[in-house]
Backbone as JSON Lines, residues from 0, in Angstrom:
{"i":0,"aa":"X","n":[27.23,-78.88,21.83],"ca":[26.29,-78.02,22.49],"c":[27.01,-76.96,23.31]}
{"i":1,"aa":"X","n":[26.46,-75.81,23.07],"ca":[27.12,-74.49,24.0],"c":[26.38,-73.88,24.61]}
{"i":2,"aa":"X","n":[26.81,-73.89,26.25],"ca":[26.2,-73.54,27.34],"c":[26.37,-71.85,27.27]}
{"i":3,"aa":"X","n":[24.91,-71.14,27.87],"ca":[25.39,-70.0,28.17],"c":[25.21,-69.62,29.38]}
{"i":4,"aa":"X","n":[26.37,-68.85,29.85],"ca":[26.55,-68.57,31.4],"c":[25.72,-66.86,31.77]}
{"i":5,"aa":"X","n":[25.16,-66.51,32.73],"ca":[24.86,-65.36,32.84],"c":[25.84,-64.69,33.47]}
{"i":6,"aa":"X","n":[25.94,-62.99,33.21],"ca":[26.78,-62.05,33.25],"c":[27.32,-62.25,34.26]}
{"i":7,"aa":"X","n":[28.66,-61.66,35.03],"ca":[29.21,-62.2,36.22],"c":[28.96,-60.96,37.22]}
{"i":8,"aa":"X","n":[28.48,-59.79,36.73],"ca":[27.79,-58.67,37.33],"c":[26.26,-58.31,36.66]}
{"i":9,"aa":"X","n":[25.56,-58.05,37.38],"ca":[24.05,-57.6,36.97],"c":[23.98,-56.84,35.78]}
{"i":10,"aa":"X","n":[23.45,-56.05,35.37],"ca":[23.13,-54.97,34.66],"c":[23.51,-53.36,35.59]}
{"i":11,"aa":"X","n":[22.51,-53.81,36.35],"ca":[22.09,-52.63,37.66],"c":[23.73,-52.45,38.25]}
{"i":12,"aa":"X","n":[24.57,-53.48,38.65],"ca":[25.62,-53.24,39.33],"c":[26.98,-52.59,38.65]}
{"i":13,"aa":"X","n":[26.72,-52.96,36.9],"ca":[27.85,-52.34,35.9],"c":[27.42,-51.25,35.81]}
{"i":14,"aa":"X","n":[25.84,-50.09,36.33],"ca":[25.94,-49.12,35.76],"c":[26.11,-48.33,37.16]}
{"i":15,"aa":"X","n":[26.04,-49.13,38.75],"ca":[26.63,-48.22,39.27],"c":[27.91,-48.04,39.26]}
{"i":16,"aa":"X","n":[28.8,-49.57,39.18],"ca":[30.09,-49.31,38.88],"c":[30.35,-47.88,38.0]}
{"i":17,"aa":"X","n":[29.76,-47.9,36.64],"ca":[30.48,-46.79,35.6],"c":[29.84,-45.48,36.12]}
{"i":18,"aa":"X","n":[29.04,-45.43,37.15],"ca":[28.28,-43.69,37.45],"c":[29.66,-43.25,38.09]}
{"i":19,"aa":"X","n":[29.81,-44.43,39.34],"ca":[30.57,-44.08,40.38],"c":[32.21,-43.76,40.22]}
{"i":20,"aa":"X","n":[32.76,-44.34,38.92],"ca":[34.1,-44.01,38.26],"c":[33.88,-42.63,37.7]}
{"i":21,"aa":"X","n":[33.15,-42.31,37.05],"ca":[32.94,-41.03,36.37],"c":[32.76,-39.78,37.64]}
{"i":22,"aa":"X","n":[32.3,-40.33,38.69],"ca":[31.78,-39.27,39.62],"c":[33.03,-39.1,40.26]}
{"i":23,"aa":"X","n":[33.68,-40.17,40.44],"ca":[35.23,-39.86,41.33],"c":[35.91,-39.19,39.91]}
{"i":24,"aa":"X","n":[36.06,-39.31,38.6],"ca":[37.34,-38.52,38.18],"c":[37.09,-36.79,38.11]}
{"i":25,"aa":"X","n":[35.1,-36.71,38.19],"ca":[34.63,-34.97,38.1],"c":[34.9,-34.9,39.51]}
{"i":26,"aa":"X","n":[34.68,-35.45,39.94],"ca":[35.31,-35.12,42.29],"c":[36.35,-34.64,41.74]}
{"i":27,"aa":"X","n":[37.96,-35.3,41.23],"ca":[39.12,-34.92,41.53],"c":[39.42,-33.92,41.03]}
{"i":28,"aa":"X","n":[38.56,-33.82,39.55],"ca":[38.91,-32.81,38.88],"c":[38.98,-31.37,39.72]}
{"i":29,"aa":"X","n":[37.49,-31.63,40.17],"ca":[36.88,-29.94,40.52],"c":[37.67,-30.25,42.21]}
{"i":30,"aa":"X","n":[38.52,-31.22,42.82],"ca":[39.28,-30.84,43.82],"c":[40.18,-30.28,43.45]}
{"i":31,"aa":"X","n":[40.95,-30.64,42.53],"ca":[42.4,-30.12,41.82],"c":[42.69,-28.76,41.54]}
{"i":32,"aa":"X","n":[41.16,-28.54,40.76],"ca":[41.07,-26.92,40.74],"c":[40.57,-26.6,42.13]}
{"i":33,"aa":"X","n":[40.44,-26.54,42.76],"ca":[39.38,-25.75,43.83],"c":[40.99,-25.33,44.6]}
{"i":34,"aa":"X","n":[41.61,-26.34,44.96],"ca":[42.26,-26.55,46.39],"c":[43.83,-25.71,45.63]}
{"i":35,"aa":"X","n":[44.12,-26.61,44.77],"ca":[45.49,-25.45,43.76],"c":[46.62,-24.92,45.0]}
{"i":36,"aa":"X","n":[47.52,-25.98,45.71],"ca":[48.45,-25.73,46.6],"c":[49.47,-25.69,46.24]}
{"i":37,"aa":"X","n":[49.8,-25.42,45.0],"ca":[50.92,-24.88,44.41],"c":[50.87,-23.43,44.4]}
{"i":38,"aa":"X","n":[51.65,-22.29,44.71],"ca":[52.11,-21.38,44.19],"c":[52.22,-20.84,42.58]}
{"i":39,"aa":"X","n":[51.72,-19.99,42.02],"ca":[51.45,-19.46,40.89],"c":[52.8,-18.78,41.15]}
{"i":40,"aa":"X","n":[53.39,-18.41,40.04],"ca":[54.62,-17.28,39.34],"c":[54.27,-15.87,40.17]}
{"i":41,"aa":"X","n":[52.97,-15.48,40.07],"ca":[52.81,-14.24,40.37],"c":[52.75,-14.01,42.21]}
{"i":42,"aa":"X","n":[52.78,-15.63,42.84],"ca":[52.91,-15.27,44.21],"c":[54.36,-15.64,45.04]}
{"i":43,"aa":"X","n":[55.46,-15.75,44.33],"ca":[56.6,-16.25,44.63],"c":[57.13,-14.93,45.19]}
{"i":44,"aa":"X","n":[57.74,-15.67,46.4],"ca":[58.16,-14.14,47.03],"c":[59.83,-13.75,46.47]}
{"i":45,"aa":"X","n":[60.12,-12.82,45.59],"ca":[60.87,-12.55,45.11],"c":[61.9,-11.48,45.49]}
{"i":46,"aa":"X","n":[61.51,-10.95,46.57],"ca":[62.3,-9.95,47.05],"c":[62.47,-8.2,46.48]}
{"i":47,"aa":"X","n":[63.41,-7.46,46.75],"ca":[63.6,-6.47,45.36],"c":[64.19,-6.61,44.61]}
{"i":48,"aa":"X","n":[63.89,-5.91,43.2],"ca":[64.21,-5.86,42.13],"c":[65.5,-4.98,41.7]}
{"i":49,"aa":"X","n":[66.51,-5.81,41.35],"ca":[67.45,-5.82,41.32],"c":[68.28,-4.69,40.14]}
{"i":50,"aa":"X","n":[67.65,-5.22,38.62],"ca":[67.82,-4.64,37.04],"c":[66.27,-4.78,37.02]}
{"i":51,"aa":"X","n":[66.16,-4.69,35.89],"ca":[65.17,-4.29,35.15],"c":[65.41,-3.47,33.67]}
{"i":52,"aa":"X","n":[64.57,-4.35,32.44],"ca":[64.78,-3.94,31.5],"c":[63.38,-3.97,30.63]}
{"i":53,"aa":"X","n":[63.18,-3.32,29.46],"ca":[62.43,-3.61,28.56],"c":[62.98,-3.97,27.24]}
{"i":54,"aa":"X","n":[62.34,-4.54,26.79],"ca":[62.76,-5.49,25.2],"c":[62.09,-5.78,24.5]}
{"i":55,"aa":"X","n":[62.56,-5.33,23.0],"ca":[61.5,-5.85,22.16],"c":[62.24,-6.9,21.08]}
{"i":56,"aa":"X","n":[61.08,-7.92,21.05],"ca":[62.1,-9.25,20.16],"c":[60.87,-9.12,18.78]}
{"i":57,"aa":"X","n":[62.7,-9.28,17.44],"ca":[61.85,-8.75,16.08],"c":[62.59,-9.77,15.28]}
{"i":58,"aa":"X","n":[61.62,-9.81,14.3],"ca":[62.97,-10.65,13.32],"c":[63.1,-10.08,12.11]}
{"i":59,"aa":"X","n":[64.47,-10.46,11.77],"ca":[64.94,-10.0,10.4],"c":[64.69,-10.44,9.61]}
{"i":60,"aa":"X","n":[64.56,-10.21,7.96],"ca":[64.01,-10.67,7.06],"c":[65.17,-11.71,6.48]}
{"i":61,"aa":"X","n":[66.61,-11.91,7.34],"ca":[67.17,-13.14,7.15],"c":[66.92,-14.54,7.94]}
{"i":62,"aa":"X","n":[66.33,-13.78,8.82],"ca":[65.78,-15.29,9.78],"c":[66.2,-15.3,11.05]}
{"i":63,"aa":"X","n":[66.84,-13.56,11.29],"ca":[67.97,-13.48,12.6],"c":[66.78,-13.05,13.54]}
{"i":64,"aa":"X","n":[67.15,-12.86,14.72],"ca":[66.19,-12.03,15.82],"c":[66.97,-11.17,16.34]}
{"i":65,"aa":"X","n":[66.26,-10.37,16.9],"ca":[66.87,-9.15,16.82],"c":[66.35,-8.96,18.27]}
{"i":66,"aa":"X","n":[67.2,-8.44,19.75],"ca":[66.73,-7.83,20.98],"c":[67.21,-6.58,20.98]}
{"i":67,"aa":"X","n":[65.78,-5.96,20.85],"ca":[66.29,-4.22,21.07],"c":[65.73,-3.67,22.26]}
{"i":68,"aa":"X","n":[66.94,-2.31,23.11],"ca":[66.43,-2.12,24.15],"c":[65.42,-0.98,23.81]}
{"i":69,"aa":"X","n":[64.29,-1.01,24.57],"ca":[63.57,-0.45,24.29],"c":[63.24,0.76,24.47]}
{"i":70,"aa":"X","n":[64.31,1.37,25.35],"ca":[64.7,2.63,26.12],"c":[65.32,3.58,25.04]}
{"i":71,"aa":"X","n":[66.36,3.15,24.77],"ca":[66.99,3.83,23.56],"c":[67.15,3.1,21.97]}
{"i":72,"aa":"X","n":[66.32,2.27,21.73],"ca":[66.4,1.28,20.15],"c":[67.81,0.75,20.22]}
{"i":73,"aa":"X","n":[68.47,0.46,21.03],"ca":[69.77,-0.21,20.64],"c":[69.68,-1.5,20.7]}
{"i":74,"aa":"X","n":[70.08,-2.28,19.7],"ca":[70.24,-3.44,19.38],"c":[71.56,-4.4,20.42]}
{"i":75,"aa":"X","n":[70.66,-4.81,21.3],"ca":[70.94,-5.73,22.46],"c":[72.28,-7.11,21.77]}
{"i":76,"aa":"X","n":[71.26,-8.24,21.19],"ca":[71.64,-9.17,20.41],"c":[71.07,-9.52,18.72]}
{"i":77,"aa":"X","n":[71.68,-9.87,18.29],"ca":[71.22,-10.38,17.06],"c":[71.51,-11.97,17.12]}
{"i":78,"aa":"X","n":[70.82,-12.84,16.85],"ca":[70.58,-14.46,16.89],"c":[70.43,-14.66,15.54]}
{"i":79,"aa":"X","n":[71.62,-15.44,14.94],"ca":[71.47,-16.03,13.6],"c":[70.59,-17.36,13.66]}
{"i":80,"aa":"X","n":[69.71,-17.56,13.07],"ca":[69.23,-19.07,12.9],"c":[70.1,-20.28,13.17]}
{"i":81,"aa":"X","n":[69.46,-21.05,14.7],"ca":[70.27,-22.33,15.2],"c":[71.15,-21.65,16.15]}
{"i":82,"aa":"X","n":[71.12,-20.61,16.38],"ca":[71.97,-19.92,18.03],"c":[71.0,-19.72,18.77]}
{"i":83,"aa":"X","n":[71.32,-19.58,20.1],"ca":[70.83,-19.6,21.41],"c":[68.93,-19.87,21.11]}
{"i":84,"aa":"X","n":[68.77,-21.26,20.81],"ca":[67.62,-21.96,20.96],"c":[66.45,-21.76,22.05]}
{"i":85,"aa":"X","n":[67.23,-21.3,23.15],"ca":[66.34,-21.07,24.0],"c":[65.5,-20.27,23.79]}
{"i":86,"aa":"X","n":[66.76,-19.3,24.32],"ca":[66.16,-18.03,24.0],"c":[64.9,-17.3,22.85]}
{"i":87,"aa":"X","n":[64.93,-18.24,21.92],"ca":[64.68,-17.94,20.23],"c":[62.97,-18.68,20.78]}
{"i":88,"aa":"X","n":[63.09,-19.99,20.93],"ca":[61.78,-20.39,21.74],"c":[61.26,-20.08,23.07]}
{"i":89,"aa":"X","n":[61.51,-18.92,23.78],"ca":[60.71,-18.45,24.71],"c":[60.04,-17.28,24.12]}
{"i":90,"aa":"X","n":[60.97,-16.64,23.38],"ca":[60.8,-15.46,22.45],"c":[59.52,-15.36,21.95]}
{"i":91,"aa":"X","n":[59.9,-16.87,20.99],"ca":[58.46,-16.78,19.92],"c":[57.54,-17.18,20.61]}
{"i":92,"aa":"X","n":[57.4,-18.02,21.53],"ca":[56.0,-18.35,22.65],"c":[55.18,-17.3,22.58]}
{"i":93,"aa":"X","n":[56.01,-16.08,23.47],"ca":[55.57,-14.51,23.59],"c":[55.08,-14.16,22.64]}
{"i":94,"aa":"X","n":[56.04,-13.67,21.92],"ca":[55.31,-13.15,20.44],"c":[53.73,-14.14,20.16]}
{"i":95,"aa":"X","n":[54.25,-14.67,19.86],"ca":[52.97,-15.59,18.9],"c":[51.87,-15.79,20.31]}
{"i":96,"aa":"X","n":[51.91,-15.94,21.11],"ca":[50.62,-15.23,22.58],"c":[50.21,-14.36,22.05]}
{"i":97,"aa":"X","n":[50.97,-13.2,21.71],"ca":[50.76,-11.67,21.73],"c":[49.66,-11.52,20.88]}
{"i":98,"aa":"X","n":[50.43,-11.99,19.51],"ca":[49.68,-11.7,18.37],"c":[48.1,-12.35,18.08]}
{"i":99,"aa":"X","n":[48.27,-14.16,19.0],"ca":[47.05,-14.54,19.0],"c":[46.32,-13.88,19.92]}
{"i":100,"aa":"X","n":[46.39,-13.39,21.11],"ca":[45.53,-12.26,21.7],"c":[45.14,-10.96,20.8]}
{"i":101,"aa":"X","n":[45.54,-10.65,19.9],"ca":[45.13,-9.82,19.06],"c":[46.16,-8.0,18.96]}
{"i":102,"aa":"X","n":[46.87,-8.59,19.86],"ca":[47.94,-7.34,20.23],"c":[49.21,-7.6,19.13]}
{"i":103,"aa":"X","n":[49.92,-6.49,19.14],"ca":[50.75,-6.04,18.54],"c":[52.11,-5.79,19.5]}
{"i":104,"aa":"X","n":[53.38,-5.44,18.44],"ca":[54.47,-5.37,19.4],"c":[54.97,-4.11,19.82]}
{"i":105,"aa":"X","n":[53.98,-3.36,20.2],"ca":[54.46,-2.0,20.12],"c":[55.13,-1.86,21.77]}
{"i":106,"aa":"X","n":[54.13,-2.75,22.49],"ca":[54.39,-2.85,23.93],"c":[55.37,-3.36,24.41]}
{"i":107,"aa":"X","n":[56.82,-3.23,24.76],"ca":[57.73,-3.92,24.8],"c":[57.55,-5.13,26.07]}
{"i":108,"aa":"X","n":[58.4,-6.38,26.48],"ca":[58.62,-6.85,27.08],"c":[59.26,-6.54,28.41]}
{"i":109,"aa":"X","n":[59.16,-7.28,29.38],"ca":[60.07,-6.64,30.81],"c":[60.36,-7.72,31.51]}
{"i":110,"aa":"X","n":[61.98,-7.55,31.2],"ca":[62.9,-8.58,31.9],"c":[63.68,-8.33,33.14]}
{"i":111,"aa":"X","n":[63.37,-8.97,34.56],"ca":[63.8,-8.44,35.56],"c":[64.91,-9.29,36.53]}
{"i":112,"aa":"X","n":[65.65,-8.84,37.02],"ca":[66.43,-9.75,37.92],"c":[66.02,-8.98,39.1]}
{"i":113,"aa":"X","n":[65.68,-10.21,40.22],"ca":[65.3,-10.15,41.65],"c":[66.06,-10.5,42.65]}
{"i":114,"aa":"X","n":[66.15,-9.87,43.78],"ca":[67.29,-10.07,44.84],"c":[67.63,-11.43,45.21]}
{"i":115,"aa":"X","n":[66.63,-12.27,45.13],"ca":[66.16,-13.8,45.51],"c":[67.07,-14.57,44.55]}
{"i":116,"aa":"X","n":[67.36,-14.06,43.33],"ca":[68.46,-14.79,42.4],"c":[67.59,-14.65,40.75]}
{"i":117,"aa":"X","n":[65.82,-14.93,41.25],"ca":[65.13,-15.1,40.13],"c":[65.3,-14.42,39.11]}
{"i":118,"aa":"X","n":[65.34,-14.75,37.59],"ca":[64.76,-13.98,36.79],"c":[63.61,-13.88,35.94]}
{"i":119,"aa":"X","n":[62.68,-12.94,35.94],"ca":[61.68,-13.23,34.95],"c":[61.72,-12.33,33.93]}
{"i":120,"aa":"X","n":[61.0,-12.81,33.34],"ca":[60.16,-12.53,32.0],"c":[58.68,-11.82,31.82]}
{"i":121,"aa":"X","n":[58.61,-10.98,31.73],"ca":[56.71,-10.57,31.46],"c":[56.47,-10.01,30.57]}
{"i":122,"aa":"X","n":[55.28,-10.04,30.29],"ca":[54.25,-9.61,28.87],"c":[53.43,-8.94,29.57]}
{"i":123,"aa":"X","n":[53.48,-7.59,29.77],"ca":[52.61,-7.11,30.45],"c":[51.25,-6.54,29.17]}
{"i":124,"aa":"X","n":[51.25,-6.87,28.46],"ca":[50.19,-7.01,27.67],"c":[49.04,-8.03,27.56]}
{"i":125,"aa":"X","n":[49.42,-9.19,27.43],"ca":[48.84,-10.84,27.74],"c":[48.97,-10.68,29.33]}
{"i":126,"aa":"X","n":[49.88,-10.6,29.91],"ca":[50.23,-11.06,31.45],"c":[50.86,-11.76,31.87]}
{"i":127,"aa":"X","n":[51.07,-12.9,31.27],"ca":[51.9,-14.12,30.85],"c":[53.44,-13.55,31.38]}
{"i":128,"aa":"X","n":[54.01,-14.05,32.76],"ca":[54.72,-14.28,33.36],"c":[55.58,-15.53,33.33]}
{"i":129,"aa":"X","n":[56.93,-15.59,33.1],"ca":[57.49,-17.11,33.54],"c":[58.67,-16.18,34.27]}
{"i":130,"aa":"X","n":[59.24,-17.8,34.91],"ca":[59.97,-17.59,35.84],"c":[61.63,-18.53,34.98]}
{"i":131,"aa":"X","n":[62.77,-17.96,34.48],"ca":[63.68,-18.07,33.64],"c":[64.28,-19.26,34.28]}
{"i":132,"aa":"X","n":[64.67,-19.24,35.64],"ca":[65.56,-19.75,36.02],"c":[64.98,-21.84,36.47]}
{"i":133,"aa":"X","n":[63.93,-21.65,36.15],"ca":[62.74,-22.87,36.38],"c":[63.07,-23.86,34.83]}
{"i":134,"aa":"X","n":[63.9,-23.32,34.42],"ca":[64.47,-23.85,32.8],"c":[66.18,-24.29,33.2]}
{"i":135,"aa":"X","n":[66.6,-23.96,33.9],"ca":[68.08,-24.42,34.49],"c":[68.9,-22.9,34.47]}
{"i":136,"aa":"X","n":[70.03,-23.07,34.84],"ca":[70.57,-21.69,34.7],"c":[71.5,-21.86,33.97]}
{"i":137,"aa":"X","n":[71.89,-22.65,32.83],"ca":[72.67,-22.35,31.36],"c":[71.55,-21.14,30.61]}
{"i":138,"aa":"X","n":[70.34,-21.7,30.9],"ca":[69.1,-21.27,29.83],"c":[68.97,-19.58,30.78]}
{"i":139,"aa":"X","n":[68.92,-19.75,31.94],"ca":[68.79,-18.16,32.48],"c":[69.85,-17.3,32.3]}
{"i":140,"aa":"X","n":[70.8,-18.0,32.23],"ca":[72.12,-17.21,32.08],"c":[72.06,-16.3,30.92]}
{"i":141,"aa":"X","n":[71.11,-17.1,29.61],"ca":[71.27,-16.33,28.26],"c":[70.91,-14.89,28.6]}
{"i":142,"aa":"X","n":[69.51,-15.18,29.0],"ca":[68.69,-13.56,29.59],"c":[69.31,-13.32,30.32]}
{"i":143,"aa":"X","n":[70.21,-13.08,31.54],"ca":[70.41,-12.69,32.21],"c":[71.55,-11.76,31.59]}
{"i":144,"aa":"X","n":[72.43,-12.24,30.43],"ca":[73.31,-11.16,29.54],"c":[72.74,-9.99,29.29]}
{"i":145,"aa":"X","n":[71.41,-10.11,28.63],"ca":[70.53,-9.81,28.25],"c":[70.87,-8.17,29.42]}
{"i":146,"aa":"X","n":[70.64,-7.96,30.98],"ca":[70.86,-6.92,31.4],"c":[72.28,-6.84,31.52]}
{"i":147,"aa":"X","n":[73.19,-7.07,31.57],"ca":[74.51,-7.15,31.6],"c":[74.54,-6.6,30.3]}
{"i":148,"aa":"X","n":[74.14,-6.66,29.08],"ca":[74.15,-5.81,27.7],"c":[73.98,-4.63,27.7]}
{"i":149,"aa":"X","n":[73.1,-4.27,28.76],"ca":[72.32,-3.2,28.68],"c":[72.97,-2.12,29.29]}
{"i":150,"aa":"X","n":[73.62,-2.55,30.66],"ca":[74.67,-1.77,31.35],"c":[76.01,-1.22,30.53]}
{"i":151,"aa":"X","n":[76.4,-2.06,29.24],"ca":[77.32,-1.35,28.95],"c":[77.76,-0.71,27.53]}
């Protein structure tokens, strides 16, 4: 013979339990956004601007990439497939933003070094800002040739 035991919570008490879980994770949510005490890229106090460049990243029909300055078309770097990785994936991030926003590359890029040490990156097309050196500084160092190219 098998006994049956009744529930060890009501009905009524499992469904305030599950209102009241759901209501605390939309609370945290819409605190998380509301309150946002982190600093955004675009409010970091960066000081003045140090270089400054524009760039446009293209690829070759061998698979190379190509950084041209955008001032005078001179060909910055060329990246054979499996060199400077980084660089090659921040690149295409951009690009492929660009293009899924519906833009084209006519608008070059703008790479800046700031008195503060920072360097960024912008798309002033998308908007899409990063901050280089937030990747380590082997990885900033690449861009940072990048104006050191340009100077000479």
């Amino acid at each position: 013979m098998s006994t049956t035991y009744p529930p060890i919570f009501p009905l009524w008490l499992r469904c305030v339990l599950a209102t009241s879980i759901v209501a605390s994770v939309v609370a945290t949510g819409w605190f998380t956004r509301v309150s946002d005490p982190l600093p955004r890229a675009h409010e970091i106090e960066r000081g003045e601007v140090l270089r400054s460049t524009h760039l446009y990243f293209r690829s070759s029909d061998n698979g190379q990439v190509v950084v041209e300055d955008a001032k005078n078309q001179t060909t910055l770097v060329l990246m054979p497939n499996g060199d400077n990785e980084f660089m090659r994936s921040v690149m295409r991030g951009f690009v492929i933003q660009r293009k899924a926003s519906g833009f084209d590359n006519t608008v070059p890029f703008e790479l800046t070094s700031w008195e503060s040490g920072f360097l960024s990156l912008n798309d002033p097309v998308t908007g899409r800002l990063i901050e280089l050196n937030a990747f380590g500084q082997d990885n900033a160092s690449a861009f940072k040739k990048l104006l050191a190219n340009q100077e000479s």
